[in-house]
BAFI-780648 format. One line per 3 residues: number of its first residue (from 1); their letters; for each residue x, y, z of N, C-alpha, C, O. Coordinates in nm, 3 decimals, always signed. Each point is the difference from the previous one (the first is absolute). Layout:
! residues N
NUM) A) X,Y,Z,X,Y,Z,X,Y,Z,X,Y,Z; ...
//
This chain:
! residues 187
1) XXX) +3.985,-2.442,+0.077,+0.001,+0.130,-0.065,-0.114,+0.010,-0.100,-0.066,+0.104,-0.007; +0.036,-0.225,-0.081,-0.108,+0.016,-0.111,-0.141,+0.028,+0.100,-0.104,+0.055,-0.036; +0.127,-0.098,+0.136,-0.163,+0.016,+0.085,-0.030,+0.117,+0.086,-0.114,+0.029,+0.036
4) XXX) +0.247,+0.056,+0.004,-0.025,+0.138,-0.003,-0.026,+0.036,-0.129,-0.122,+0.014,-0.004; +0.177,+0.015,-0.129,-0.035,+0.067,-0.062,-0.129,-0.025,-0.104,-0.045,+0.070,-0.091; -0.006,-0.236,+0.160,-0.157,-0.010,-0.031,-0.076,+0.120,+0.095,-0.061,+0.095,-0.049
7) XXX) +0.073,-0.113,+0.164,-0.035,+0.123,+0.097,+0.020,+0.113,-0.029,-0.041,+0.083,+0.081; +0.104,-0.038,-0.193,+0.062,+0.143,+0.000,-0.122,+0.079,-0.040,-0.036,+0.108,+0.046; -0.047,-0.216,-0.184,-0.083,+0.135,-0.027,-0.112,+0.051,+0.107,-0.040,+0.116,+0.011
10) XXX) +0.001,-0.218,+0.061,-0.104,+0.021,+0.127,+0.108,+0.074,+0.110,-0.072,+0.066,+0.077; +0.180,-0.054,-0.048,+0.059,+0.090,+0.112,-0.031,+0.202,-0.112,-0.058,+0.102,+0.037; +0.115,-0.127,-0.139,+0.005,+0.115,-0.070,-0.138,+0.053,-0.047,-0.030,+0.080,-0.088
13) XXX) -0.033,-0.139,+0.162,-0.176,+0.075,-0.024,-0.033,+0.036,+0.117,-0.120,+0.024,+0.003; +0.205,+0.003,+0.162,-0.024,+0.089,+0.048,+0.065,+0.106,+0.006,+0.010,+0.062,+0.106; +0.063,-0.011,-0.254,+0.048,+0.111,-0.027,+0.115,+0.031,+0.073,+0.067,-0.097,+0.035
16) XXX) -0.029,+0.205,-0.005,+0.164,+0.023,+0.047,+0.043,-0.093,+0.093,+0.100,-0.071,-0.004; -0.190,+0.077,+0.091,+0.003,-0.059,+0.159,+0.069,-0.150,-0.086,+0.116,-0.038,+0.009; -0.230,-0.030,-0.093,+0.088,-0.143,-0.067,+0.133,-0.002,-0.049,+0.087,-0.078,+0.038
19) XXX) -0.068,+0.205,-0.163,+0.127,+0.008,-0.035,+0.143,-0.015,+0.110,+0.100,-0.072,-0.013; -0.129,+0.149,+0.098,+0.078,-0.006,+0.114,+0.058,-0.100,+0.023,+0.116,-0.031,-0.029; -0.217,-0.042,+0.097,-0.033,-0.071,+0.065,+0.107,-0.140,-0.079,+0.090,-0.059,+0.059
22) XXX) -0.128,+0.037,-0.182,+0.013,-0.072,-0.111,+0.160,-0.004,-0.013,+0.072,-0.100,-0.006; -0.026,+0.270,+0.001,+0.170,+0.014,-0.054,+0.081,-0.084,+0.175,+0.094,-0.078,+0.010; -0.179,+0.138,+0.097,+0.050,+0.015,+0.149,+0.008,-0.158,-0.021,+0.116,-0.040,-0.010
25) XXX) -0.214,-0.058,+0.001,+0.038,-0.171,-0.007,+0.124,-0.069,-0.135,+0.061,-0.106,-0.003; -0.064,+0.226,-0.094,+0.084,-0.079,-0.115,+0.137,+0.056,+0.114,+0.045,-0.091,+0.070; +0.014,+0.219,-0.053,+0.074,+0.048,+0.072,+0.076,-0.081,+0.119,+0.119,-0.002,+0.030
28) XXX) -0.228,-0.060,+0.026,+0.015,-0.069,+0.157,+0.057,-0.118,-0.073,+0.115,-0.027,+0.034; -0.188,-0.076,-0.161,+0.082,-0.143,-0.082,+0.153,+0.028,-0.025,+0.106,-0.051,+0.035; -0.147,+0.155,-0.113,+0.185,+0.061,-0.019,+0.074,-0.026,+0.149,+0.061,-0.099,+0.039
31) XXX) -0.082,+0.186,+0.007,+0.064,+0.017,+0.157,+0.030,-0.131,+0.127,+0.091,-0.010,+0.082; -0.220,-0.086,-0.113,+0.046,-0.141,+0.044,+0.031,-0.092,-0.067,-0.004,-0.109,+0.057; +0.040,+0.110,-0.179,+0.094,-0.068,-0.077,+0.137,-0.047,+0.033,+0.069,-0.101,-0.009
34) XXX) -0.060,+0.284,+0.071,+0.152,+0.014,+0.020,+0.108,+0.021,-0.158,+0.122,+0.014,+0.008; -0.196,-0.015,-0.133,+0.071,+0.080,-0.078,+0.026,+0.168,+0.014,+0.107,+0.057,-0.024; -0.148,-0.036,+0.038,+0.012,+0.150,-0.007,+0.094,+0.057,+0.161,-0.089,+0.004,+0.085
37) XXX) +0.147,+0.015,-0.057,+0.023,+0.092,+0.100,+0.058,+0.170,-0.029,+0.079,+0.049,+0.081; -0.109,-0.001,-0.155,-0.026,+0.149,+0.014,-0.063,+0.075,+0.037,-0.121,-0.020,+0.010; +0.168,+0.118,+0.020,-0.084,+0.123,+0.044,-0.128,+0.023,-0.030,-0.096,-0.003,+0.077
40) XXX) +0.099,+0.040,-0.261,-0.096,+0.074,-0.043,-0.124,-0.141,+0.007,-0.108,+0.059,+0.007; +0.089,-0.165,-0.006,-0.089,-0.060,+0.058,-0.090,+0.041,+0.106,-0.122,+0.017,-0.011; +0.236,+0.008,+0.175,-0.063,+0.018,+0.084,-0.115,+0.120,-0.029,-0.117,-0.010,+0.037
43) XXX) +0.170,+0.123,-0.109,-0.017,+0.112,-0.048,-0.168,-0.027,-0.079,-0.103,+0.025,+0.062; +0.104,-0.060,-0.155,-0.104,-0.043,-0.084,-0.077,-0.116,+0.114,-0.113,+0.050,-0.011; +0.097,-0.134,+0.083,-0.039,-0.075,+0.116,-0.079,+0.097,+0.069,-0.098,-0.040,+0.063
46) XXX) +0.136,+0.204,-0.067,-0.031,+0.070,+0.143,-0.079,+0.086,-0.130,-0.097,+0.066,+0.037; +0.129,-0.062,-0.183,-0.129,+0.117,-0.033,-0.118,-0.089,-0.026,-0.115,+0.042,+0.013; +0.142,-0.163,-0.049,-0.115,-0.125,+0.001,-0.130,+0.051,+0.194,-0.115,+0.037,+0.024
49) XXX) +0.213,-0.064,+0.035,-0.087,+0.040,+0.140,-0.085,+0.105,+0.008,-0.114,+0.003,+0.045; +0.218,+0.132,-0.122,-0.074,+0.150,+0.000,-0.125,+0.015,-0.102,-0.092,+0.081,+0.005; +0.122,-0.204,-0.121,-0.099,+0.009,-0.082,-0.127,-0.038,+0.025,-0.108,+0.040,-0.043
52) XXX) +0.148,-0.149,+0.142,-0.164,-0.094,+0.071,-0.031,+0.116,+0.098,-0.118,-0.006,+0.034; +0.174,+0.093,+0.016,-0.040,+0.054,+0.164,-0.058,+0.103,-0.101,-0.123,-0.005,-0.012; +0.192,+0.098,-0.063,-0.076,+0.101,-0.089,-0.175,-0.048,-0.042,-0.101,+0.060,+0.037
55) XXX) +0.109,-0.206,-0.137,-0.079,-0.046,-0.032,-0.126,-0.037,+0.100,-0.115,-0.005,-0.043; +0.143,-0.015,+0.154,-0.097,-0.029,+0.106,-0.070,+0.150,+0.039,-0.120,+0.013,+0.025; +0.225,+0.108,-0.024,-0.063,+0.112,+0.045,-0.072,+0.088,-0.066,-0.070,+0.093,+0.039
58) XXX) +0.103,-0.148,-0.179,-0.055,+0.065,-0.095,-0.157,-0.087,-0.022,-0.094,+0.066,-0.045; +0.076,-0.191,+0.074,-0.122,-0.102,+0.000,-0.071,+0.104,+0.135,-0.080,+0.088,-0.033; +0.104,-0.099,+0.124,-0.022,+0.055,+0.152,-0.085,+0.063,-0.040,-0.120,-0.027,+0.008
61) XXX) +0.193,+0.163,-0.080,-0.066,+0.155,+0.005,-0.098,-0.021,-0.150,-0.096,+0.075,-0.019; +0.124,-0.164,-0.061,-0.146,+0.000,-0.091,-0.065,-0.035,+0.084,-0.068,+0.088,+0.053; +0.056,-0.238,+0.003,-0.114,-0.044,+0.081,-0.055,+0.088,+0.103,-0.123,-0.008,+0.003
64) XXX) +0.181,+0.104,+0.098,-0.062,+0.090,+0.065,-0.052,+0.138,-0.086,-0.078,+0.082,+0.049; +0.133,-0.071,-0.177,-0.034,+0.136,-0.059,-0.136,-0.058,-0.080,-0.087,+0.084,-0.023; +0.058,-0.250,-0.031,-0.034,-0.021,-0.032,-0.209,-0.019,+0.111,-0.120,+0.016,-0.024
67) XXX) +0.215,-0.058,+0.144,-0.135,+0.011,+0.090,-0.049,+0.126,+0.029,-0.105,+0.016,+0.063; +0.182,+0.086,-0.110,-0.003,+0.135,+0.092,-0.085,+0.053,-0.127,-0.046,+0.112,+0.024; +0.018,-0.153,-0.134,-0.069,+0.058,-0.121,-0.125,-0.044,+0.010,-0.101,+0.067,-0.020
70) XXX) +0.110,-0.199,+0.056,-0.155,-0.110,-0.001,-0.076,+0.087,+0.097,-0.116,+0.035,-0.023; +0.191,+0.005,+0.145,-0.054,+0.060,+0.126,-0.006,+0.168,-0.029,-0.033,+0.066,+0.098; +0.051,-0.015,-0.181,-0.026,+0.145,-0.032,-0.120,-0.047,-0.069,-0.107,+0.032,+0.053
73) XXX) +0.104,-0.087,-0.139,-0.122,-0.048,-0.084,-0.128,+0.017,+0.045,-0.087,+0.085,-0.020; +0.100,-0.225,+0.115,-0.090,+0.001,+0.149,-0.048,+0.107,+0.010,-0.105,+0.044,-0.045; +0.219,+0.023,+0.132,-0.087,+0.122,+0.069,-0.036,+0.134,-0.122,-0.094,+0.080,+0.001
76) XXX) +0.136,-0.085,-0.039,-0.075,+0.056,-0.163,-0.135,-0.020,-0.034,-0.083,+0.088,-0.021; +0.065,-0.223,+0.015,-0.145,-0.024,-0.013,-0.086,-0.017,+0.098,-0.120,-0.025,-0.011; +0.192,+0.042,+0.118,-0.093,+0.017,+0.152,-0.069,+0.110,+0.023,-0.111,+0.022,+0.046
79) XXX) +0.264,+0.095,-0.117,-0.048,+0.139,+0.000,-0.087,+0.041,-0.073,-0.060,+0.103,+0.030; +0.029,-0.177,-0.153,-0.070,+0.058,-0.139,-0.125,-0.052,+0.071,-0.092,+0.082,+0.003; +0.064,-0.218,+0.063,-0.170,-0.023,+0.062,-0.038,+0.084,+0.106,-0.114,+0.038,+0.027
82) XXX) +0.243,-0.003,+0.047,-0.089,+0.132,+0.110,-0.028,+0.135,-0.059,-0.082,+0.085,+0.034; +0.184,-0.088,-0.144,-0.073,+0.139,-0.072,-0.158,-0.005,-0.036,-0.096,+0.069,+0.036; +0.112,-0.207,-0.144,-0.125,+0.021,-0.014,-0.152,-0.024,+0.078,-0.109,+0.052,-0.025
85) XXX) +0.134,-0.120,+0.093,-0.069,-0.018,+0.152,-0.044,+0.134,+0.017,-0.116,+0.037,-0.021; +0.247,+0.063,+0.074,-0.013,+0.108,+0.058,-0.087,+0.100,-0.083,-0.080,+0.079,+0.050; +0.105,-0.095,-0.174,-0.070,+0.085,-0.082,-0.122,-0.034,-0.021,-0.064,+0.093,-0.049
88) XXX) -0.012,-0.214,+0.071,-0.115,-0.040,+0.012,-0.041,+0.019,+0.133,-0.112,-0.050,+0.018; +0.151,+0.093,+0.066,-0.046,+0.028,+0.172,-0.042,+0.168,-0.047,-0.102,+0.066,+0.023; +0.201,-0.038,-0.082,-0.008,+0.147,-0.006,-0.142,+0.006,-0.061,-0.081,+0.058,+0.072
91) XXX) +0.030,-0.108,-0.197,-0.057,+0.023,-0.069,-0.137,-0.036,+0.044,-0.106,+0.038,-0.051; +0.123,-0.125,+0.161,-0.166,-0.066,+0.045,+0.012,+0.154,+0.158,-0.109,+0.054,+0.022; +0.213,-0.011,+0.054,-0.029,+0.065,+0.080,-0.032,+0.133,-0.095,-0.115,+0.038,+0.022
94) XXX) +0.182,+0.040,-0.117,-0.088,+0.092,-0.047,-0.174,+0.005,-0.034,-0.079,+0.090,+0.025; +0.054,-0.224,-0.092,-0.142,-0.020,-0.021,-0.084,-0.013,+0.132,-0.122,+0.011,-0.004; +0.183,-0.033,+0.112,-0.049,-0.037,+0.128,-0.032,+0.160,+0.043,-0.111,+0.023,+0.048
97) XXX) +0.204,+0.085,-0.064,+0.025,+0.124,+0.024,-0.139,+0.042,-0.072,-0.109,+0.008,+0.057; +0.126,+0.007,-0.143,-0.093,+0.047,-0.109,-0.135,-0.025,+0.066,-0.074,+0.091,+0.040; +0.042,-0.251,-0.031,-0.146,-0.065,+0.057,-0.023,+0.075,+0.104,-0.104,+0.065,+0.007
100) XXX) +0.233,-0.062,+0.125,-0.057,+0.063,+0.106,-0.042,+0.113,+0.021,-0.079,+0.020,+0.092; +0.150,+0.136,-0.219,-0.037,+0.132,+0.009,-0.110,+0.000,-0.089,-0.033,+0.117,-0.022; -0.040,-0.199,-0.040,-0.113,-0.013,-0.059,-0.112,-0.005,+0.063,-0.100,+0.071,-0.015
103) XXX) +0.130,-0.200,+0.121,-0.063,-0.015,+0.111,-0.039,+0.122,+0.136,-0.110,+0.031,+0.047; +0.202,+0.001,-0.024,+0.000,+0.127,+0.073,-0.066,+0.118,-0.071,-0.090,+0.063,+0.056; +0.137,-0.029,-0.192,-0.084,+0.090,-0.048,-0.154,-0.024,-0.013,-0.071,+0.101,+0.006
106) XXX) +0.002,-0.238,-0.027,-0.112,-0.005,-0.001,-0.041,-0.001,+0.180,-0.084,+0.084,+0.032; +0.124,-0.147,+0.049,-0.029,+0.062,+0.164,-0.008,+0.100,+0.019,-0.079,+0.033,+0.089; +0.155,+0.069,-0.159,+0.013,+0.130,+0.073,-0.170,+0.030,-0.064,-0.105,+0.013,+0.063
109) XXX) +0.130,-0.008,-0.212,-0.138,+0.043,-0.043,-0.106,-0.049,+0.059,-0.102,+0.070,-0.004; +0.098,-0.186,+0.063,-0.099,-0.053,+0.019,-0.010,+0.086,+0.162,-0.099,+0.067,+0.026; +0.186,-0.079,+0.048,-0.041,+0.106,+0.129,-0.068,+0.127,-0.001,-0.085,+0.054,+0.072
112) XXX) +0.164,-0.016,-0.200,-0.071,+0.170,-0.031,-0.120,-0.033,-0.038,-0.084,+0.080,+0.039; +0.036,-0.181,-0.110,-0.187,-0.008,-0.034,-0.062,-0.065,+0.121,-0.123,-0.003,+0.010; +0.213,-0.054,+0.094,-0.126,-0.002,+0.083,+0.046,+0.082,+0.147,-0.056,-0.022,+0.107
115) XXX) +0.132,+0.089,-0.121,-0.029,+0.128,+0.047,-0.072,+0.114,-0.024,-0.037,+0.079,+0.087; +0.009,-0.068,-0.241,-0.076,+0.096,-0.049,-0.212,-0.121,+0.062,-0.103,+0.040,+0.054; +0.142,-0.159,-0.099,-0.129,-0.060,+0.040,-0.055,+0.050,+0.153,-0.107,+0.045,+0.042
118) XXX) +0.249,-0.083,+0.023,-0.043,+0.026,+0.166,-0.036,+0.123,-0.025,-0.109,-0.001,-0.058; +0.135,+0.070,+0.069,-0.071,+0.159,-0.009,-0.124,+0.063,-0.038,-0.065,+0.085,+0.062; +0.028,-0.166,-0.233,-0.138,+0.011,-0.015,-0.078,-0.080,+0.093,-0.107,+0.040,+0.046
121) XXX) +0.147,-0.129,-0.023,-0.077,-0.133,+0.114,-0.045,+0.136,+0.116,-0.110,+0.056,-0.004; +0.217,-0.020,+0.101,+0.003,+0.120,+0.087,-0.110,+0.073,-0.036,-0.105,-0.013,+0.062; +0.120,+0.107,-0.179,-0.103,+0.072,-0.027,-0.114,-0.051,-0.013,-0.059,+0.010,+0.107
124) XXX) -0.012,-0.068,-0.195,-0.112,-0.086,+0.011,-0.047,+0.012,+0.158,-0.081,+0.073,+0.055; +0.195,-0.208,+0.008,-0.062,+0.030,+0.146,-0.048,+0.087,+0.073,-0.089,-0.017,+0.084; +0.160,+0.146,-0.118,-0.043,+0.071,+0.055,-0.145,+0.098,-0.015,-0.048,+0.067,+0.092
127) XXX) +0.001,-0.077,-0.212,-0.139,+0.013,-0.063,-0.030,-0.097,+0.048,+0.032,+0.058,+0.103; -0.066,-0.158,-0.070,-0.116,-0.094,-0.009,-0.075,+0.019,+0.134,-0.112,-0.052,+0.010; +0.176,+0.137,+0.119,-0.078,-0.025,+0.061,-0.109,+0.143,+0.004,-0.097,-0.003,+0.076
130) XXX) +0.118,+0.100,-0.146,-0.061,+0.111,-0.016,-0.082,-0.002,-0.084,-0.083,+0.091,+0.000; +0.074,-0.222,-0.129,-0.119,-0.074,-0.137,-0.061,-0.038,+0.130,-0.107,+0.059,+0.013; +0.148,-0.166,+0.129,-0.102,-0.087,+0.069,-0.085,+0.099,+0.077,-0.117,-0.031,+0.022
133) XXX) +0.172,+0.168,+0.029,-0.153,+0.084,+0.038,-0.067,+0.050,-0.048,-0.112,+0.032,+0.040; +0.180,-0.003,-0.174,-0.113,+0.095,-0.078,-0.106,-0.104,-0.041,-0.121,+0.024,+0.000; +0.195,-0.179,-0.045,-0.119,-0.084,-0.011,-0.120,-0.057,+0.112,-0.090,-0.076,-0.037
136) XXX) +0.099,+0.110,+0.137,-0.048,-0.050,+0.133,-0.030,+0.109,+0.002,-0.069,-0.047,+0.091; +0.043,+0.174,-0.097,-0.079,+0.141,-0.005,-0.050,-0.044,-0.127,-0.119,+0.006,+0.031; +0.117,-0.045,-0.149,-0.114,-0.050,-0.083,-0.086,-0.098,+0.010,-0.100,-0.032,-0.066
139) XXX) +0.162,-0.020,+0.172,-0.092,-0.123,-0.005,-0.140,+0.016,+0.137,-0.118,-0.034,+0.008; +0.196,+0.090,+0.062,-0.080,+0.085,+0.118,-0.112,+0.083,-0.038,-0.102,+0.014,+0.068; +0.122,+0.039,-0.177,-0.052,+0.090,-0.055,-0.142,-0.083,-0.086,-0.112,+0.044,+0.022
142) XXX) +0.134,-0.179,-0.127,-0.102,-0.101,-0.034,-0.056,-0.006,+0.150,-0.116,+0.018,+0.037; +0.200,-0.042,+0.021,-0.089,-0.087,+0.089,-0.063,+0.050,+0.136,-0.020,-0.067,+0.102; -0.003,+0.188,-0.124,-0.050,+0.118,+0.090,-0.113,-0.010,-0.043,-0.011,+0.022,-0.121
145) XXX) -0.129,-0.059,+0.203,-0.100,+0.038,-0.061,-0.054,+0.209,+0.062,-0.098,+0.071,-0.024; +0.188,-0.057,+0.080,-0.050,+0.154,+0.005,+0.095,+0.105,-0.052,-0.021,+0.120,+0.022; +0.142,-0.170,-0.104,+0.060,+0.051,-0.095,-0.103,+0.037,-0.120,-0.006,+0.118,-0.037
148) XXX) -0.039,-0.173,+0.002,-0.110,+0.035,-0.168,-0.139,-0.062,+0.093,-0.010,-0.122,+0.010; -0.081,+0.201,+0.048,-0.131,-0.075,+0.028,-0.070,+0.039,-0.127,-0.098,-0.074,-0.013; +0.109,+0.167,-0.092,-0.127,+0.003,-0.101,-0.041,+0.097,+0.028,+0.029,+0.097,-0.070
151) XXX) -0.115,-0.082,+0.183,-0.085,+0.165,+0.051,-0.004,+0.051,-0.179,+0.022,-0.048,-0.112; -0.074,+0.206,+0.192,-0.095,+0.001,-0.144,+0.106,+0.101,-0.151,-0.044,+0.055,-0.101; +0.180,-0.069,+0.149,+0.084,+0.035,-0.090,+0.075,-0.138,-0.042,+0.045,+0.002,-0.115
154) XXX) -0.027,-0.112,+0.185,+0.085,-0.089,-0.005,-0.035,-0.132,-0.061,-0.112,-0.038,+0.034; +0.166,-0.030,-0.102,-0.042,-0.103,-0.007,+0.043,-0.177,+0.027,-0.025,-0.072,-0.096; +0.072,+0.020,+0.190,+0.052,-0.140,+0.025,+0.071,-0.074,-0.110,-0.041,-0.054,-0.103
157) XXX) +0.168,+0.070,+0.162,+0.098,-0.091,-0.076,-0.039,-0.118,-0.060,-0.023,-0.091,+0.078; +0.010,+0.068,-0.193,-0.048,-0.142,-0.080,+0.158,-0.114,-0.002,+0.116,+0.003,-0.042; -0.184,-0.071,+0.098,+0.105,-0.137,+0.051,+0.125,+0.069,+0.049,+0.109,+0.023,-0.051
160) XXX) -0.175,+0.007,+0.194,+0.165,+0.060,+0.030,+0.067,-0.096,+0.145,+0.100,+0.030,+0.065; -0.208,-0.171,-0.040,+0.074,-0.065,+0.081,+0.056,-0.110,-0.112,+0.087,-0.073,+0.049; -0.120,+0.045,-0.200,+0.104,-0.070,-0.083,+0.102,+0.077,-0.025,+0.103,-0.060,-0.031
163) XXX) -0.099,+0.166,+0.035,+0.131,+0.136,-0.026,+0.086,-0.039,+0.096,+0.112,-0.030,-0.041; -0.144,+0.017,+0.217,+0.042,-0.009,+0.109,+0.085,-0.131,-0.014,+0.122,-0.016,+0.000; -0.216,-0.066,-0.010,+0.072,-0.122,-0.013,+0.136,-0.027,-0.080,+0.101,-0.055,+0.043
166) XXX) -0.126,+0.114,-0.186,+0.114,-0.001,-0.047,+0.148,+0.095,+0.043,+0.118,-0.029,-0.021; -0.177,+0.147,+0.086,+0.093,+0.082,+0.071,+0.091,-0.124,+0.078,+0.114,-0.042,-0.023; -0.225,+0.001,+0.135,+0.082,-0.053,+0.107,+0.117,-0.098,-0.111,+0.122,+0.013,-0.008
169) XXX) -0.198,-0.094,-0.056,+0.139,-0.111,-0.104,+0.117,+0.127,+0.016,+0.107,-0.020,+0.059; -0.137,+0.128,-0.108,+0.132,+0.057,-0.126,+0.066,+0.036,+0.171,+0.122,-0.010,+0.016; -0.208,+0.051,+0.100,+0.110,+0.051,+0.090,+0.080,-0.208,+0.083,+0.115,-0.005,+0.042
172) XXX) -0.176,-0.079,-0.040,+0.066,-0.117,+0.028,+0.093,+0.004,-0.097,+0.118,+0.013,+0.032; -0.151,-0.022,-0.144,+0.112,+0.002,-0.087,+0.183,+0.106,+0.007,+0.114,-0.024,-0.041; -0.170,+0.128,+0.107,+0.083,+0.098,-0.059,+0.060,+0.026,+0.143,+0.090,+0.084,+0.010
175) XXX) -0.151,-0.176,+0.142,+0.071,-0.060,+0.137,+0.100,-0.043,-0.049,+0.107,+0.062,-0.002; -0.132,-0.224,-0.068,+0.086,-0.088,-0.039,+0.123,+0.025,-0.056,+0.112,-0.044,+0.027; -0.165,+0.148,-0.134,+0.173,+0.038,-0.090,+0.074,+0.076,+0.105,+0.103,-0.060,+0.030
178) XXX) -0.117,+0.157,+0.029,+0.031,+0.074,+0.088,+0.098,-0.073,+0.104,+0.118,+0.026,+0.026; -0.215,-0.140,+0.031,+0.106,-0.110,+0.076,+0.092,-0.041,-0.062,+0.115,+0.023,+0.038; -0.149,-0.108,-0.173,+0.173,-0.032,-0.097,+0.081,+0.101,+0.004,+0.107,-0.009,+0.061
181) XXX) -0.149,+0.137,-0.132,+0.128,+0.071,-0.007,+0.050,+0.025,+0.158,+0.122,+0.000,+0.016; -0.186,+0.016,+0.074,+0.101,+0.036,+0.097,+0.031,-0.150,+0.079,+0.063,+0.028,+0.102; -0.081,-0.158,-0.111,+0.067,-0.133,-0.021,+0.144,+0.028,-0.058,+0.107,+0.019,+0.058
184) XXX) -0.136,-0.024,-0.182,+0.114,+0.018,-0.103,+0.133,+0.075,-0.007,+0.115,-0.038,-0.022; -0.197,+0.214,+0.059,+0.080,+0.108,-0.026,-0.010,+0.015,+0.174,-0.104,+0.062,-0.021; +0.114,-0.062,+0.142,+0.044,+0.034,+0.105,+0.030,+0.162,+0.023,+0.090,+0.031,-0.078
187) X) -0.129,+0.070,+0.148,+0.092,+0.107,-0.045,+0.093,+0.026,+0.080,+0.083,+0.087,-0.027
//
């Protein structure tokens, strides 16, 4: 008996479930003694039982109410990192939004200026080849010696095959651009 109730204080530190547990073994000594044969024993024997079975269900439902908190927790803070995750997705796809109608707005502009380019390009082209006869009727014209002979009203073009010469450059020249833009601009 002294070495159960060395045991007693370590049974009574798992709380009811021990108490129980504790009265249900002093209960059961009584009972196989064989002093006692009354009733109210059996009686007190059987709330000793209800007290451990209580005590166990009441341990049960902390320990599951107790996991069921740890695990709300959890997903609590699972939820609070996809929030903020999410709110940082949000915040890099708006800036992404932003970049791309930025982007687009400078394309568009940029189509409208070289649409307006293609067009002057067009025009141009289309002068240059009406500058190349009038220059080739000037240059025809240096280089005619019976365009200006002198006779006795006239007098001979002074350096008009260096005039010529430079004509022909400005009309090679003004071939060439003529080819780029319609390279370039196609119509």
């Amino acid at each position: 008996m002294n070495a159960l109730l060395d045991k007693a204080s370590s049974i009574l530190g798992y709380g009811v479930i021990g108490l129980g547990l504790l009265l249900a073994i002093l209960a059961y000594r009584l009972l196989s003694n064989g002093v006692v044969r009354e009733r109210p024993i059996y009686v007190f024997e059987g709330f000793c039982l209800t007290v451990v079975i209580i005590g166990a269900v009441l341990q049960y439902s902390s320990t599951t109410a107790g996991a069921i908190t740890a695990r709300n927790q959890t997903l609590q803070d699972e939820l609070r990192t996809a929030n903020d995750k999410l709110s940082a997705t949000q915040t890099e796809l708006q800036s992404a939004k932003e970049g791309s109608s930025a982007a687009l707005t400078r394309a568009l502009k940029a189509e409208s200026t070289l649409a307006s380019a293609s067009g002057a390009m067009a025009k141009i082209a289309s002068l240059v080849p009406t500058e190349l006869d009038n220059l080739r009727n000037v240059n025809n014209v240096l280089t005619d010696a019976g365009a200006c002979p002198g006779g006795p009203h006239g007098v001979p073009l002074p350096h008009g095959s260096a005039t010529a010469n430079l004509n022909a450059n400005v009309i090679g020249y003004l071939t060439a651009v003529k080819s780029t833009i319609d390279q370039a601009f196609p119509h």
